[in-house]
C-alpha positions in Angstrom: -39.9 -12.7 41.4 -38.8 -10.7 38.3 -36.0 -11.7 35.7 -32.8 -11.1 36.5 -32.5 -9.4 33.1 -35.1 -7.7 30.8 -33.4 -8.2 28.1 -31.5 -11.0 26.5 -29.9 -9.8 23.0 -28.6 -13.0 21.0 -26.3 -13.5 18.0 -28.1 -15.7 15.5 -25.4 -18.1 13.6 -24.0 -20.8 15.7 -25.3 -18.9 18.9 -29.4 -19.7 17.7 -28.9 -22.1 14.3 -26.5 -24.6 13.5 -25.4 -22.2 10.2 -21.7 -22.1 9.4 -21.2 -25.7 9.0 -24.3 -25.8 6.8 -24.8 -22.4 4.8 -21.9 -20.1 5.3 -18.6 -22.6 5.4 -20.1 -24.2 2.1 -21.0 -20.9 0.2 -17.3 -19.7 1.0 -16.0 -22.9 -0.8 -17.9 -21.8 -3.6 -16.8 -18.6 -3.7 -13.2 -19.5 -3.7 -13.9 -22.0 -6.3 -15.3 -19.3 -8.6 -12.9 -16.5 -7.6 -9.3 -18.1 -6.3 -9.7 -20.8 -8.5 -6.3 -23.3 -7.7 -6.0 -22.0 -4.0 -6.5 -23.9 -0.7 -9.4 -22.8 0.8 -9.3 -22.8 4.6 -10.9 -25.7 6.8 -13.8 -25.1 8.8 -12.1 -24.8 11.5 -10.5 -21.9 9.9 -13.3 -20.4 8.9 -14.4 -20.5 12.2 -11.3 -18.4 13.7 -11.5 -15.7 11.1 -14.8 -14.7 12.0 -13.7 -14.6 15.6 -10.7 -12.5 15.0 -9.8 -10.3 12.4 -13.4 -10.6 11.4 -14.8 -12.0 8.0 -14.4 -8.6 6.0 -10.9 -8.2 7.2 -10.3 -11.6 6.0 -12.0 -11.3 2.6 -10.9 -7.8 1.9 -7.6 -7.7 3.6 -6.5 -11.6 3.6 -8.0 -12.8 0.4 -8.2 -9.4 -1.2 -10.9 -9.4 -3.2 -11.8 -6.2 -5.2 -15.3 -4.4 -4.9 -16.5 -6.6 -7.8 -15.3 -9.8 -6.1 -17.3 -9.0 -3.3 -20.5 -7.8 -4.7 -20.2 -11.5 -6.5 -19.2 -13.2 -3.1 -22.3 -11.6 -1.7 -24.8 -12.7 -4.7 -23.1 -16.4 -4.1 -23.8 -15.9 -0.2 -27.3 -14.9 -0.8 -28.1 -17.7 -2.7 -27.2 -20.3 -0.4 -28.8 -18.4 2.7 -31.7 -18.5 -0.2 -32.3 -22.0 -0.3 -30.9 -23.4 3.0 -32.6 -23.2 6.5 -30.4 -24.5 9.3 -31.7 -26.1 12.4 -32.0 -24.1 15.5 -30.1 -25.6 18.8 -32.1 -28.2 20.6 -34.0 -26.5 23.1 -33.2 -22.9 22.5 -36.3 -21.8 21.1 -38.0 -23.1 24.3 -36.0 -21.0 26.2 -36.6 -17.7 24.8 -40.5 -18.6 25.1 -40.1 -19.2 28.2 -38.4 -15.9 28.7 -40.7 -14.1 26.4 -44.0 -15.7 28.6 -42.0 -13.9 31.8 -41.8 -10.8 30.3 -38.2 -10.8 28.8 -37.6 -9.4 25.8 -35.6 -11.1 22.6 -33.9 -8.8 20.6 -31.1 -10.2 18.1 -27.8 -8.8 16.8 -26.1 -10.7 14.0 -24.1 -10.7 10.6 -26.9 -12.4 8.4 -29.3 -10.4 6.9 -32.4 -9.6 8.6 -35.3 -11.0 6.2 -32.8 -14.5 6.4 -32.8 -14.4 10.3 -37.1 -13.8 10.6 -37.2 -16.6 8.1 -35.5 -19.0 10.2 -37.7 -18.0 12.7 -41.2 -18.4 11.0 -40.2 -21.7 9.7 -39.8 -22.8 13.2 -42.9 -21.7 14.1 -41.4 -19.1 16.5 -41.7 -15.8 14.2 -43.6 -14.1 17.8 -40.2 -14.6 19.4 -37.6 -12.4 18.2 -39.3 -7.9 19.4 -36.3 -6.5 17.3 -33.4 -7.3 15.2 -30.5 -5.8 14.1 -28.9 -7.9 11.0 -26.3 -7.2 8.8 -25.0 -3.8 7.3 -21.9 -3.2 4.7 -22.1 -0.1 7.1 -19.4 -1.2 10.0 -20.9 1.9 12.2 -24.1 -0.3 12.5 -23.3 -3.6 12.2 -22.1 -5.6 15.2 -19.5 -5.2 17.4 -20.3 -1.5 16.5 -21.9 -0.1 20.0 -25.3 1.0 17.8 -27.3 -2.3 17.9 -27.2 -2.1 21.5 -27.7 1.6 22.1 -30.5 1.5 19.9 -32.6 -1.9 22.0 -31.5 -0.6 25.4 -33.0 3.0 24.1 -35.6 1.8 22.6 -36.9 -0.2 25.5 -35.6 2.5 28.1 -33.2 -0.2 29.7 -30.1 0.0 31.9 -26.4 -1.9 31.2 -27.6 -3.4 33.6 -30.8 -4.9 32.7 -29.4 -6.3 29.5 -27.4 -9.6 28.5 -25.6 -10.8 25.3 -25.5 -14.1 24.2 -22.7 -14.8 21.7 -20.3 -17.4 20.5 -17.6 -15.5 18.9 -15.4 -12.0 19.9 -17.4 -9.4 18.2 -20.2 -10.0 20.5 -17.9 -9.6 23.1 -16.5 -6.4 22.3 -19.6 -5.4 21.6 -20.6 -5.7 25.0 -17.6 -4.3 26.6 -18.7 -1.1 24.6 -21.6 -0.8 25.8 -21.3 -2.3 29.8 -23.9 -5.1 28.8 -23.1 -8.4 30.1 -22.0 -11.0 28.0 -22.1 -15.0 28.3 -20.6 -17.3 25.8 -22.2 -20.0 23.6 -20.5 -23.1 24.0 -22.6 -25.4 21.5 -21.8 -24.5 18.3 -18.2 -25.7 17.9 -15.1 -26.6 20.2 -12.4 -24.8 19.1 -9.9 -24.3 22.1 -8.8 -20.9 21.0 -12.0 -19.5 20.8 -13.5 -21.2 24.1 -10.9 -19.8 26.5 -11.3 -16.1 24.8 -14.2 -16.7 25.5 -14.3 -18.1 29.4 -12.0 -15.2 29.8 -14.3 -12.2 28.5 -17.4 -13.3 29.6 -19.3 -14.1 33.4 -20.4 -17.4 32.1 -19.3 -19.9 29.2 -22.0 -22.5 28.7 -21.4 -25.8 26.8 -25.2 -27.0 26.8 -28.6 -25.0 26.1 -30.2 -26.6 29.0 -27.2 -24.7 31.3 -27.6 -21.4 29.4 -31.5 -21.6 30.1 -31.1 -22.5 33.7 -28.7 -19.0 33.6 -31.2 -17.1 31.7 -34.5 -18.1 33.8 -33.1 -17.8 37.1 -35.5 -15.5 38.9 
């Protein structure tokens, strides 16, 4: 019997790699240690619910408002981390898109870290066969997730339906993201357990899973 979906189109931090707690959180700190010198940083749990909503560039630019040059150094200080840091992937997700991959599915990943950063993590794994196409970040918002283009661009490229599609996220852009394009979305649970984000998330999506092992059971349902 065939896959119920072709496609499965994944975010990569928190969704594929334990990152925030280990790259991103820790580079912000920096970042307000070297620009906002004397401020509070937020926790990580904070850091957390700005990426889910307004969205990390709304909060640097609009909440912190940092100038152009702030942010081309916040960048630099973002790049260096992601430089020298490899988070681990999820117990047991790697597996899963294997075992997806041997059925015929196709991987395809939409995220906010760079793309070079994301096949990286992937290589060092021993899993750089996994991921067919990815979509990382762009300073341009028109392209960059929860912009409709990543997903356009996969189902045309693979001559897909809505339909035959999934997104796996953990936070809202993913969601909306979906919603503009009619893919399916399902929520990933895993990463963090912050109640504001979880029910958004059981509410916007057909399936909220807390455990890989549930998601995969989703996933390779035939």
């Amino acid at each position: 019997m065939a896959l119920r979906y072709s496609c499965v189109i994944i975010d990569h931090d928190d969704t594929a790699v334990d990152s925030t707690r280990k790259i991103h959180y820790p580079a912000h700190l920096e970042v307000m240690r070297i620009l906002r010198p004397g401020a509070t940083p937020i926790t990580l749990t904070g850091w957390f619910l700005k990426n889910f909503h307004p969205g990390i560039m709304e909060y640097l630019e609009g909440e912190l408002g940092l100038t152009p040059r702030e942010m081309e150094i916040e960048f630099e200080v973002w790049k260096t981390h992601t430089a020298k840091t490899d988070p681990d992937f999820y117990p047991g997700f790697i597996e899963t898109l294997r075992s997806f991959k041997k059925r015929g599915g196709i991987v395809a990943v939409v995220s906010h870290s760079e793309t070079h950063i994301i096949e990286r993590h992937y290589s060092r794994n021993g899993a750089e066969e996994i991921p067919d196409v990815i979509f990382g970040w762009s300073y341009n918002e028109m392209l960059r997730k929860p912009s409709p283009h990543p997903v356009k661009e996969i189902l045309k490229k693979y001559d897909l339906a809505p339909s035959r599609a999934l997104i796996l996220d953990d936070l809202k852009p993913g969601v909306v993201m979906g919603r503009n394009t009619g893919v399916t979305v399902c929520g990933a649970g895993w990463g963090h357990e912050i109640p504001e984000i979880a029910l958004y998330m059981k509410k916007n999506c057909i399936e909220y899973f807390r455990r890989v092992e549930d998601f995969a059971s989703f996933l390779l349902k035939e």
